[in-house]
N, CA, C and O atoms as a Maestro MAE file, in Angstrom:
{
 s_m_m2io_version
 :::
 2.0.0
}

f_m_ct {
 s_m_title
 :::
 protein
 m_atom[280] {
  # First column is atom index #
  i_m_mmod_type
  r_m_x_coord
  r_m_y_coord
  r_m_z_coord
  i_m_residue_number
  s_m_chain_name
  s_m_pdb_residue_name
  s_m_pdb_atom_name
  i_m_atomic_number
  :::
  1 25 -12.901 -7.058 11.711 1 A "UNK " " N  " 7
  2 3 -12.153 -7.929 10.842 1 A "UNK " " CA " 6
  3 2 -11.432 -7.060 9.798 1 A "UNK " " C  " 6
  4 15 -11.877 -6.137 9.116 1 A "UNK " " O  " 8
  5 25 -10.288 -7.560 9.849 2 A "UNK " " N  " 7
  6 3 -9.148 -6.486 8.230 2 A "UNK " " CA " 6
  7 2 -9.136 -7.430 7.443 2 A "UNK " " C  " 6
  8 15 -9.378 -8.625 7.614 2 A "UNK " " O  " 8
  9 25 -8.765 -6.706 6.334 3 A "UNK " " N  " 7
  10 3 -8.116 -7.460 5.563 3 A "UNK " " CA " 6
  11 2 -6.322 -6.857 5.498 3 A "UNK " " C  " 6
  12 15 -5.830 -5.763 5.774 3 A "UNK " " O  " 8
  13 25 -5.604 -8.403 4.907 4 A "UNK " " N  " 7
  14 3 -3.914 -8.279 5.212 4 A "UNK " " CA " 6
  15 2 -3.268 -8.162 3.747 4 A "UNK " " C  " 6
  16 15 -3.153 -9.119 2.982 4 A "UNK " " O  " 8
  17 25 -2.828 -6.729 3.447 5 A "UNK " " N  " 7
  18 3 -2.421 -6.824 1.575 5 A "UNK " " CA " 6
  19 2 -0.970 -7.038 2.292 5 A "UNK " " C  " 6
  20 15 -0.668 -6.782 3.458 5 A "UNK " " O  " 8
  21 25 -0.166 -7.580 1.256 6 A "UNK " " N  " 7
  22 3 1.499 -7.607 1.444 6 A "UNK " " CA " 6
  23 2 1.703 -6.885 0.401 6 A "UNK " " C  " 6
  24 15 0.924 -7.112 -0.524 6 A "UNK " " O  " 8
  25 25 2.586 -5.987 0.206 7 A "UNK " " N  " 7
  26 3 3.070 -5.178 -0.571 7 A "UNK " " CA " 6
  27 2 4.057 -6.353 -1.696 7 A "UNK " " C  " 6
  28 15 4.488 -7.444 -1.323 7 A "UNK " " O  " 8
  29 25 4.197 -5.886 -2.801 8 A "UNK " " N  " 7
  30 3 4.906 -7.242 -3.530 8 A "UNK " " CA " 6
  31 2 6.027 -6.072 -4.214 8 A "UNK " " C  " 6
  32 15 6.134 -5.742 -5.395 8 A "UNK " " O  " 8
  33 25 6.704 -5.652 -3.172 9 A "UNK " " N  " 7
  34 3 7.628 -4.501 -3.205 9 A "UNK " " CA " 6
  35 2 8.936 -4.674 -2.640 9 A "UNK " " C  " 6
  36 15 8.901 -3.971 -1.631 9 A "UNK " " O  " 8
  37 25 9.852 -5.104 -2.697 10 A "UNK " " N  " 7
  38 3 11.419 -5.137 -1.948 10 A "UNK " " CA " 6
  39 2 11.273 -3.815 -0.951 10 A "UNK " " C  " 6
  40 15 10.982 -2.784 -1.558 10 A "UNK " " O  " 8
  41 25 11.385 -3.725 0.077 11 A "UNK " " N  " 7
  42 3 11.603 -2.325 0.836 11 A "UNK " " CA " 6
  43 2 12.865 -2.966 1.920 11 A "UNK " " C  " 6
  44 15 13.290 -4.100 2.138 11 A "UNK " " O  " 8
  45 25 13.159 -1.731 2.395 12 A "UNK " " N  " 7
  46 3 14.319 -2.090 3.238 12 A "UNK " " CA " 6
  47 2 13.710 -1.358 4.535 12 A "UNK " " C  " 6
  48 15 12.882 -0.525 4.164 12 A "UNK " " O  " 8
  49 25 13.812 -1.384 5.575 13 A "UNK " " N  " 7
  50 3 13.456 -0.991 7.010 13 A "UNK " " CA " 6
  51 2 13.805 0.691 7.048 13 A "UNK " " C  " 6
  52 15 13.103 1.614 7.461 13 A "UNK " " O  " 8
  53 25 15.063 0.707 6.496 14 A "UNK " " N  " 7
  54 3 15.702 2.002 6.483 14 A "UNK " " CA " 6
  55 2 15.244 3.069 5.576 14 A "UNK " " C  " 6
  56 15 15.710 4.208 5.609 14 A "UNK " " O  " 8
  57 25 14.059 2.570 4.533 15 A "UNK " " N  " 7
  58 3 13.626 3.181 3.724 15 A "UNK " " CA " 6
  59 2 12.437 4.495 3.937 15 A "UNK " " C  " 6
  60 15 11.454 4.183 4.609 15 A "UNK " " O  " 8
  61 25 12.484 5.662 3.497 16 A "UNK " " N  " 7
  62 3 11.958 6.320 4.308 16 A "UNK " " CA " 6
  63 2 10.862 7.250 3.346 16 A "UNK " " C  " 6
  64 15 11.151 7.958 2.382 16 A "UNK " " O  " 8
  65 25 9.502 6.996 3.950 17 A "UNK " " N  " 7
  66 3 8.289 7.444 2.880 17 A "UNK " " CA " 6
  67 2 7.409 6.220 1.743 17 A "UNK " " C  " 6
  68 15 6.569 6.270 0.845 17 A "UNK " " O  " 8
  69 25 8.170 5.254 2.413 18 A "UNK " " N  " 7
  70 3 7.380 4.208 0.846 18 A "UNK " " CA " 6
  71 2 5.724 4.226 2.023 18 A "UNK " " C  " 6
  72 15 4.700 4.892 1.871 18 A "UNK " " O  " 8
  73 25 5.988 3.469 2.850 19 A "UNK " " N  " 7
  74 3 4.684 2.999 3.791 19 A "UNK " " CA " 6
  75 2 3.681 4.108 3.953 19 A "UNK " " C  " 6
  76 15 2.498 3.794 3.826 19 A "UNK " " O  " 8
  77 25 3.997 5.416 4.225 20 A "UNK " " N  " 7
  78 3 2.917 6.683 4.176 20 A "UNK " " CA " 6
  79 2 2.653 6.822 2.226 20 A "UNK " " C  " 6
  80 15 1.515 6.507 1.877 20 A "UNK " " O  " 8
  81 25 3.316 7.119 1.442 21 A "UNK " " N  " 7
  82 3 3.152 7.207 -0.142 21 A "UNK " " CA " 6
  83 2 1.764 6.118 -0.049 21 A "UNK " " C  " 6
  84 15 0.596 6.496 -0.138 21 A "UNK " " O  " 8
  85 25 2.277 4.490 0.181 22 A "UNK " " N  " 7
  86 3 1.279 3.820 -0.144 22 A "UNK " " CA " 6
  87 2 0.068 3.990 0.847 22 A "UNK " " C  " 6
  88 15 -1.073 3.896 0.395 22 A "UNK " " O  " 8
  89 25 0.255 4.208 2.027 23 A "UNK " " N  " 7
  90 3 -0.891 4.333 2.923 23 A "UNK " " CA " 6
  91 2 -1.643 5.658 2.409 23 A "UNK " " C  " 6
  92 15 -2.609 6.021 3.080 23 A "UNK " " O  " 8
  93 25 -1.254 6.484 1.172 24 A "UNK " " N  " 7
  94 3 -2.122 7.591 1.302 24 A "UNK " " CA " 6
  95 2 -2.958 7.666 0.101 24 A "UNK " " C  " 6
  96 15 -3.694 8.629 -0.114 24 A "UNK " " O  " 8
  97 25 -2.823 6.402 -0.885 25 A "UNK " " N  " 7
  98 3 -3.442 5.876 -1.595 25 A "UNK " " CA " 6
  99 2 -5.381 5.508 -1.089 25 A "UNK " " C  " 6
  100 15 -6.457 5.965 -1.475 25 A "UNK " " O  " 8
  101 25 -4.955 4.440 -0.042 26 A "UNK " " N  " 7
  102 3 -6.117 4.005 0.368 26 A "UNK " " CA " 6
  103 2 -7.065 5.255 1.102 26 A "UNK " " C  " 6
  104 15 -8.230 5.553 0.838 26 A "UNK " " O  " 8
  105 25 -6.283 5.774 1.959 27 A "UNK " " N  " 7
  106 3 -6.905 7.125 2.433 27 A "UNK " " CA " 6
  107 2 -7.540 7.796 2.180 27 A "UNK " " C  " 6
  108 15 -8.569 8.101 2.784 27 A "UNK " " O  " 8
  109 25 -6.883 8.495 0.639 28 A "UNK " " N  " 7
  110 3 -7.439 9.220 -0.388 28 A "UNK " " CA " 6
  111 2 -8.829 8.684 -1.095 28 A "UNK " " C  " 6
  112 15 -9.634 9.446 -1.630 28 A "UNK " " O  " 8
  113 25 -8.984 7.237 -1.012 29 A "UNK " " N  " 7
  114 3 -10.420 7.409 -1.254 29 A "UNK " " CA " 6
  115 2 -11.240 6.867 -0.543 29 A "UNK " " C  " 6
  116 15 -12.198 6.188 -0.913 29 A "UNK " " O  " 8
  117 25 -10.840 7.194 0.792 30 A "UNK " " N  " 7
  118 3 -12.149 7.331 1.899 30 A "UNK " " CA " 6
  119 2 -11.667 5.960 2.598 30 A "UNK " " C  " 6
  120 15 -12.590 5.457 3.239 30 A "UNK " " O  " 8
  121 25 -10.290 5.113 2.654 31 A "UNK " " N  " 7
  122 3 -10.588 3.587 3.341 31 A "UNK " " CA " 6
  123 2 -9.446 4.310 4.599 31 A "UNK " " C  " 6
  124 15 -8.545 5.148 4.632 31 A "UNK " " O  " 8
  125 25 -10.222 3.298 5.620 32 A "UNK " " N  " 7
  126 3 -9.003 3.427 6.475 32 A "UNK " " CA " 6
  127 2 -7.828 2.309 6.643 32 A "UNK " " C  " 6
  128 15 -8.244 1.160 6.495 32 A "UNK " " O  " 8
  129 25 -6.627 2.416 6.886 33 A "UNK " " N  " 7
  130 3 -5.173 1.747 6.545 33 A "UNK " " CA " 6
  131 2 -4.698 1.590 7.494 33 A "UNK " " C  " 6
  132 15 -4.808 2.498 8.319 33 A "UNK " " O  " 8
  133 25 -4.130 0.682 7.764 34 A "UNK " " N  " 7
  134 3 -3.164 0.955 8.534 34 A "UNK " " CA " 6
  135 2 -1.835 0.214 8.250 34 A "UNK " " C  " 6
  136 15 -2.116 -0.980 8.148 34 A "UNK " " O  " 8
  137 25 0.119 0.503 7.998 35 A "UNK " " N  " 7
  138 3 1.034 -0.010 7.499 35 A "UNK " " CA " 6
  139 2 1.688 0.102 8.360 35 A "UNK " " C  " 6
  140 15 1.825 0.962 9.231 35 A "UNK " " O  " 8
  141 25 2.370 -1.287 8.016 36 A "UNK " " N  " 7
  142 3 3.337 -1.666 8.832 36 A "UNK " " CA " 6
  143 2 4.475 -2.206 7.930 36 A "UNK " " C  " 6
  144 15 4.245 -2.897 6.938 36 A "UNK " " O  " 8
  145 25 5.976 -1.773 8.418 37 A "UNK " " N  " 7
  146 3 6.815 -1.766 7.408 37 A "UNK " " CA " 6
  147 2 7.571 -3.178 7.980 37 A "UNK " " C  " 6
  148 15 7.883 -3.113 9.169 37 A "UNK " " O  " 8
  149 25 7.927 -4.530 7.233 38 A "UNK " " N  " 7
  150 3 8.265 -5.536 7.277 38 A "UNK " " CA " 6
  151 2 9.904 -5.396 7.191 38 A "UNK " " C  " 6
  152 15 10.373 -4.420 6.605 38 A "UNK " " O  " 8
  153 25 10.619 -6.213 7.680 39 A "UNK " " N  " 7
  154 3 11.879 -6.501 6.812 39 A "UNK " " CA " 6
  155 2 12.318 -6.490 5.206 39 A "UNK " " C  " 6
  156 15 13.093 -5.722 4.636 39 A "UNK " " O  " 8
  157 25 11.498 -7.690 4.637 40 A "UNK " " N  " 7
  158 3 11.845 -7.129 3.568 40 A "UNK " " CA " 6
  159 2 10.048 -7.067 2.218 40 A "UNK " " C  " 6
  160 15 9.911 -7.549 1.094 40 A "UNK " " O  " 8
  161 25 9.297 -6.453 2.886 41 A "UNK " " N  " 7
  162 3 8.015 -6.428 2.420 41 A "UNK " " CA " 6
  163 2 6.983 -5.569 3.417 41 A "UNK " " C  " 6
  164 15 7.022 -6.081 4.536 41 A "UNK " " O  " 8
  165 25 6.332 -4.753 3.385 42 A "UNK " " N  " 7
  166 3 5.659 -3.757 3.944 42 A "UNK " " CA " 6
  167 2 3.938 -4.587 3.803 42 A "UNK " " C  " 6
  168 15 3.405 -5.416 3.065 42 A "UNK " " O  " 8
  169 25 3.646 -3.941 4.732 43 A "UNK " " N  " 7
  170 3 2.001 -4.604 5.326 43 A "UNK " " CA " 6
  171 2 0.885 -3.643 5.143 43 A "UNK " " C  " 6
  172 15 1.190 -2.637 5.782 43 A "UNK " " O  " 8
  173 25 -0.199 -3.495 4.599 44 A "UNK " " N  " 7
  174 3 -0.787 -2.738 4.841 44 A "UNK " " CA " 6
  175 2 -2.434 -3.523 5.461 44 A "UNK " " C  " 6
  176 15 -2.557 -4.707 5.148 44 A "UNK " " O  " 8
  177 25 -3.171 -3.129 5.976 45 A "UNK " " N  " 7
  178 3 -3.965 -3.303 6.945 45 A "UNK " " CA " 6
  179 2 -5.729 -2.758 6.078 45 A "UNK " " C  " 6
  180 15 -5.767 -1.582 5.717 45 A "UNK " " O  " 8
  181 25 -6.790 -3.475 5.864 46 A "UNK " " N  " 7
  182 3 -7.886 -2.161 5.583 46 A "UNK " " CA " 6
  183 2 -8.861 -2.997 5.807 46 A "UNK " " C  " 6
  184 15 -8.691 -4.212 5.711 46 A "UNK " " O  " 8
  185 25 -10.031 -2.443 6.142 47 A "UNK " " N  " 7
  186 3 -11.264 -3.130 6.473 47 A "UNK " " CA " 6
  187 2 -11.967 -4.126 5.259 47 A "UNK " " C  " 6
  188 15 -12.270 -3.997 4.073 47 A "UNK " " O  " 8
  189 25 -12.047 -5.455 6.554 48 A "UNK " " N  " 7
  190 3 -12.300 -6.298 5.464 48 A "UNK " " CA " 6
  191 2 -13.207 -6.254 4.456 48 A "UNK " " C  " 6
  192 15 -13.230 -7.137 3.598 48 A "UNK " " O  " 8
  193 25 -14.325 -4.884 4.454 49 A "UNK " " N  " 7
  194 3 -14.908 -4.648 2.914 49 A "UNK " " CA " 6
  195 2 -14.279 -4.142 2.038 49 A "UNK " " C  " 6
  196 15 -14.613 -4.203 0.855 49 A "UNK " " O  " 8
  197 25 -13.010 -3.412 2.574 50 A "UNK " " N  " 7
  198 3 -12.506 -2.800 1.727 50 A "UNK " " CA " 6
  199 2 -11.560 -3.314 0.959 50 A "UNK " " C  " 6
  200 15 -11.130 -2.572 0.077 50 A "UNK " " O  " 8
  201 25 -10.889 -4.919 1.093 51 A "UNK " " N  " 7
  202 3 -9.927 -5.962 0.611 51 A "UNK " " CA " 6
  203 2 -9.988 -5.695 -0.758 51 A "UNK " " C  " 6
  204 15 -8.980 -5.370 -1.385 51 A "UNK " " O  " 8
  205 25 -11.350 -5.831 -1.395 52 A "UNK " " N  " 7
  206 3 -11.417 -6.052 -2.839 52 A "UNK " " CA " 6
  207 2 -11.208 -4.780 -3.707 52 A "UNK " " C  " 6
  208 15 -10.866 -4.833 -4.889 52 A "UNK " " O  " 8
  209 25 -11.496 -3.366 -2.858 53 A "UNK " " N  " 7
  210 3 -11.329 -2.412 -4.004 53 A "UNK " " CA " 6
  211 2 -9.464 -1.952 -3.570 53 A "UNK " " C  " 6
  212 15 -8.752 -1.316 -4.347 53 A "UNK " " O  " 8
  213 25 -9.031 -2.429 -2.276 54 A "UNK " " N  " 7
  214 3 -8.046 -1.583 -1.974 54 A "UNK " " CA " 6
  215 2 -6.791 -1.930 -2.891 54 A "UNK " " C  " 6
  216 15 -6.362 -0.935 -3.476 54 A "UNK " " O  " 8
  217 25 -6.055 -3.197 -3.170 55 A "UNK " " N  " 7
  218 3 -5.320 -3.895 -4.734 55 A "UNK " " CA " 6
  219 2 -5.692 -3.280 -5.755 55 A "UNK " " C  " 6
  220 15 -4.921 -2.966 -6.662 55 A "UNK " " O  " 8
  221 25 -7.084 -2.998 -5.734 56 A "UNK " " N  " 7
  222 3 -7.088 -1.959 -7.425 56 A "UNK " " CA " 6
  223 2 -6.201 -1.161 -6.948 56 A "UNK " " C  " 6
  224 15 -5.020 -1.136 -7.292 56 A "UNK " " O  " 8
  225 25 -6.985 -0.117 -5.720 57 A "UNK " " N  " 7
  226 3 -6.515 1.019 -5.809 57 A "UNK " " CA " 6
  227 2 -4.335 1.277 -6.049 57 A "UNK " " C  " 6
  228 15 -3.700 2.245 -6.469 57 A "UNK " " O  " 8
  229 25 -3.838 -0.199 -5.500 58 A "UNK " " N  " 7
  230 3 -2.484 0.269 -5.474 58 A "UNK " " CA " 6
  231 2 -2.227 0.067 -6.734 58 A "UNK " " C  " 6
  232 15 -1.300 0.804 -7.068 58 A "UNK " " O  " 8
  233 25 -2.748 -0.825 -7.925 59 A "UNK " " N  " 7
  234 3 -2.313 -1.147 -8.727 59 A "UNK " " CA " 6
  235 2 -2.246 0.112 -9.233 59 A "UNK " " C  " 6
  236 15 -1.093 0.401 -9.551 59 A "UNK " " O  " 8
  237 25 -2.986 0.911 -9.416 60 A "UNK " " N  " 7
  238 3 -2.723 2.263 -9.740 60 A "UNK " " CA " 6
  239 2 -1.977 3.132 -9.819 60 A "UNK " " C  " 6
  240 15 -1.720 3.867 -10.772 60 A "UNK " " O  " 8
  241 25 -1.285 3.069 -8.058 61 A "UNK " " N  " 7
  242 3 -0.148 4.225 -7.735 61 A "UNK " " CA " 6
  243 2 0.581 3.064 -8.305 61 A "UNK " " C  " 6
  244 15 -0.310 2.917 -9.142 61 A "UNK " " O  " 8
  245 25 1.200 2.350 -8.522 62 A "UNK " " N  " 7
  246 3 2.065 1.265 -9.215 62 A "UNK " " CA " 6
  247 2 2.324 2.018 -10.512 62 A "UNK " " C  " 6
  248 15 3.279 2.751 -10.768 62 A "UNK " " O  " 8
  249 25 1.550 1.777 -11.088 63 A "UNK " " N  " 7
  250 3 1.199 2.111 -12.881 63 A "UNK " " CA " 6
  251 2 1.803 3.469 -12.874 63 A "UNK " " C  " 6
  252 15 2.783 3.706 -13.581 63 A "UNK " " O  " 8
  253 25 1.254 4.395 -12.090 64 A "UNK " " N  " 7
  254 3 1.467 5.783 -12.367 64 A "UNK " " CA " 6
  255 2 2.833 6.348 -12.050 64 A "UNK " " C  " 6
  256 15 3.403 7.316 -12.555 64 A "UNK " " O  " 8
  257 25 3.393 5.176 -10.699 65 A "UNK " " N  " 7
  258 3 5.034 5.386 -10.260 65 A "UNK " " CA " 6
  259 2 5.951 4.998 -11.408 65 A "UNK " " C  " 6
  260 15 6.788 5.822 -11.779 65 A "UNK " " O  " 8
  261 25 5.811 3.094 -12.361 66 A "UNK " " N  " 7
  262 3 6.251 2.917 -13.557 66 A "UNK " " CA " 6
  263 2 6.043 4.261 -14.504 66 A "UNK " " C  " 6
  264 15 7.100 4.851 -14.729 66 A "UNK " " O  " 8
  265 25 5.071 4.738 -14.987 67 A "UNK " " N  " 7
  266 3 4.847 5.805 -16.181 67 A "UNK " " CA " 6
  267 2 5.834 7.014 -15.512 67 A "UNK " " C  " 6
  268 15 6.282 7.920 -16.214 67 A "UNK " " O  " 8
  269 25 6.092 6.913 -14.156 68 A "UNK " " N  " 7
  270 3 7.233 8.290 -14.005 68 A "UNK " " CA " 6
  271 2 8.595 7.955 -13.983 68 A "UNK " " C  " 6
  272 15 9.422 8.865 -13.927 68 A "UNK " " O  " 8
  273 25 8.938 6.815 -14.018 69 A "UNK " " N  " 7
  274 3 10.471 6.173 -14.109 69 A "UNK " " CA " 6
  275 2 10.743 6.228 -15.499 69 A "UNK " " C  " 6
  276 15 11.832 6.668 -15.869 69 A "UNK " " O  " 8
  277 25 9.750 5.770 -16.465 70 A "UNK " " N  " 7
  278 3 9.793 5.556 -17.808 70 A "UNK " " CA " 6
  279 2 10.639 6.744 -18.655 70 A "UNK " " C  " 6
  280 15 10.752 6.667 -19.878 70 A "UNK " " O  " 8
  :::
 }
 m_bond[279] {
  # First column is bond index #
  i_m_from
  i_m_to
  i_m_order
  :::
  1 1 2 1
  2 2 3 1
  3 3 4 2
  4 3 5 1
  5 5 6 1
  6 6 7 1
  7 7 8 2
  8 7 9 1
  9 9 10 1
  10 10 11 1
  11 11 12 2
  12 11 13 1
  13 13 14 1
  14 14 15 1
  15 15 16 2
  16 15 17 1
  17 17 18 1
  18 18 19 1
  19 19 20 2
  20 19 21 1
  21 21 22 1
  22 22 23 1
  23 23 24 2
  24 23 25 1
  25 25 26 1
  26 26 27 1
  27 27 28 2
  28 27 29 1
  29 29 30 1
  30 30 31 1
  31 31 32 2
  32 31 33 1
  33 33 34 1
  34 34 35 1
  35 35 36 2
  36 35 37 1
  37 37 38 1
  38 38 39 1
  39 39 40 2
  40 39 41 1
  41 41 42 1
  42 42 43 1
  43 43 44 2
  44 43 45 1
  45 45 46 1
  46 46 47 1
  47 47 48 2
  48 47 49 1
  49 49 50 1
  50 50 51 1
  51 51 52 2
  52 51 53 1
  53 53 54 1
  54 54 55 1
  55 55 56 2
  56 55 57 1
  57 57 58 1
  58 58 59 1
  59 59 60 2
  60 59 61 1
  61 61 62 1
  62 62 63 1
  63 63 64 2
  64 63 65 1
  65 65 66 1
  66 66 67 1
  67 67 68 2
  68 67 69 1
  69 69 70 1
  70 70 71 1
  71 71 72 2
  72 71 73 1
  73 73 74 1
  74 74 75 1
  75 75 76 2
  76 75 77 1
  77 77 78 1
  78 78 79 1
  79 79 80 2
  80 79 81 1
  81 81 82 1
  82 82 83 1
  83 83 84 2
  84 83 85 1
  85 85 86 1
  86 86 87 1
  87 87 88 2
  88 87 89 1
  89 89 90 1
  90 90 91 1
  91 91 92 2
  92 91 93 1
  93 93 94 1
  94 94 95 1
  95 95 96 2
  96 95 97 1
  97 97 98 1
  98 98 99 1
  99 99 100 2
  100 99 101 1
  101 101 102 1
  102 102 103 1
  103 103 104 2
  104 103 105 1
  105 105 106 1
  106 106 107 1
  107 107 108 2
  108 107 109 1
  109 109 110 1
  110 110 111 1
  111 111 112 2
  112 111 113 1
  113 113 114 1
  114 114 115 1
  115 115 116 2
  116 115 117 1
  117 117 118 1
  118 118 119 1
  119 119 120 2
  120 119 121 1
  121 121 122 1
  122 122 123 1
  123 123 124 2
  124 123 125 1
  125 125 126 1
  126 126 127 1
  127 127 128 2
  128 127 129 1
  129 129 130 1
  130 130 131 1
  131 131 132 2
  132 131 133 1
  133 133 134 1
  134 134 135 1
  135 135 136 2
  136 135 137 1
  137 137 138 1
  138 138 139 1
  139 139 140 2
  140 139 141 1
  141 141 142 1
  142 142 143 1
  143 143 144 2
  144 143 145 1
  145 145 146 1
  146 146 147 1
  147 147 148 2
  148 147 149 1
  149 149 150 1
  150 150 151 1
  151 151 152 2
  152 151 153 1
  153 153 154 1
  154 154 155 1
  155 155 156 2
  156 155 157 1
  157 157 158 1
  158 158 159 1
  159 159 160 2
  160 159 161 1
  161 161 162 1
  162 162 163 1
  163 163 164 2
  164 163 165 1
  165 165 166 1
  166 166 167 1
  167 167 168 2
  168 167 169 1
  169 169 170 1
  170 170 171 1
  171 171 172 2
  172 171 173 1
  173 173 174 1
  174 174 175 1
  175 175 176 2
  176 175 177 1
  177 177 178 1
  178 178 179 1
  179 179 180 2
  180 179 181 1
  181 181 182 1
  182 182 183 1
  183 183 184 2
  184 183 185 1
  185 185 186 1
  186 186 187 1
  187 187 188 2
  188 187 189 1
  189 189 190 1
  190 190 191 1
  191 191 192 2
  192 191 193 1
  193 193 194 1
  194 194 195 1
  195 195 196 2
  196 195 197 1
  197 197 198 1
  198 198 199 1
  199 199 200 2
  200 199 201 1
  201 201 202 1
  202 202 203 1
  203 203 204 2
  204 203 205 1
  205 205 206 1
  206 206 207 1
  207 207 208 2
  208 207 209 1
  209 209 210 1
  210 210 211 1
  211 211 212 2
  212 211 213 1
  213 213 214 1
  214 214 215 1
  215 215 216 2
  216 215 217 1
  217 217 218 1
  218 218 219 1
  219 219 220 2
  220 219 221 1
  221 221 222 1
  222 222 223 1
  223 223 224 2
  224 223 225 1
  225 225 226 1
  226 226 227 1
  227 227 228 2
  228 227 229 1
  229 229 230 1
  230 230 231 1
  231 231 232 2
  232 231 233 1
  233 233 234 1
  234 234 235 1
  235 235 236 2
  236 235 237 1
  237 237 238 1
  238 238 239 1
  239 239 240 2
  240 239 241 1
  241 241 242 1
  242 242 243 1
  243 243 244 2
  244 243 245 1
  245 245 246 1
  246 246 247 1
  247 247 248 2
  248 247 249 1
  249 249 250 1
  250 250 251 1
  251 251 252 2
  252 251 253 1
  253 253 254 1
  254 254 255 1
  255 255 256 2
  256 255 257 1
  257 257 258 1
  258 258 259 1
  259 259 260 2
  260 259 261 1
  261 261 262 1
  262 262 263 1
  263 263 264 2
  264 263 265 1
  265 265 266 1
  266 266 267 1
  267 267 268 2
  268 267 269 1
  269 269 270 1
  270 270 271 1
  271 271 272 2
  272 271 273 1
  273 273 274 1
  274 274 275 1
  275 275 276 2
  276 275 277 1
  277 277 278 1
  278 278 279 1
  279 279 280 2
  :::
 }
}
């Protein structure tokens, strides 16, 4: 059983590196992922124990991508 995050991200198909960036989030602390890039919203995939910590974990690379635009 997975669990199904939707990215709450505009991406475009043609876009190249968002889906590995975010897939290497979950990776990095030990979950396994799997993404799939949508039309206009990207998928990511992780074991359904891992549903509840894996949203922290993006909120994170989120935060830390805002603090580098800033």
């Amino acid at each position: 059983m997975a669990g199904w995050l939707v990215l709450r991200v505009y991406s475009a198909l043609d876009a190249v590196g968002l889906t590995a960036a975010v897939a290497q989030e979950p990776a990095g602390a030990g979950m396994s992922c799997d993404g799939v890039a949508g039309f206009h919203h990207d998928h990511l995939f992780v074991s359904y124990e891992a549903t509840h910590r894996a949203p922290e974990l993006l909120e994170g690379l989120s935060r830390r991508c805002a603090a580098d635009v800033a």
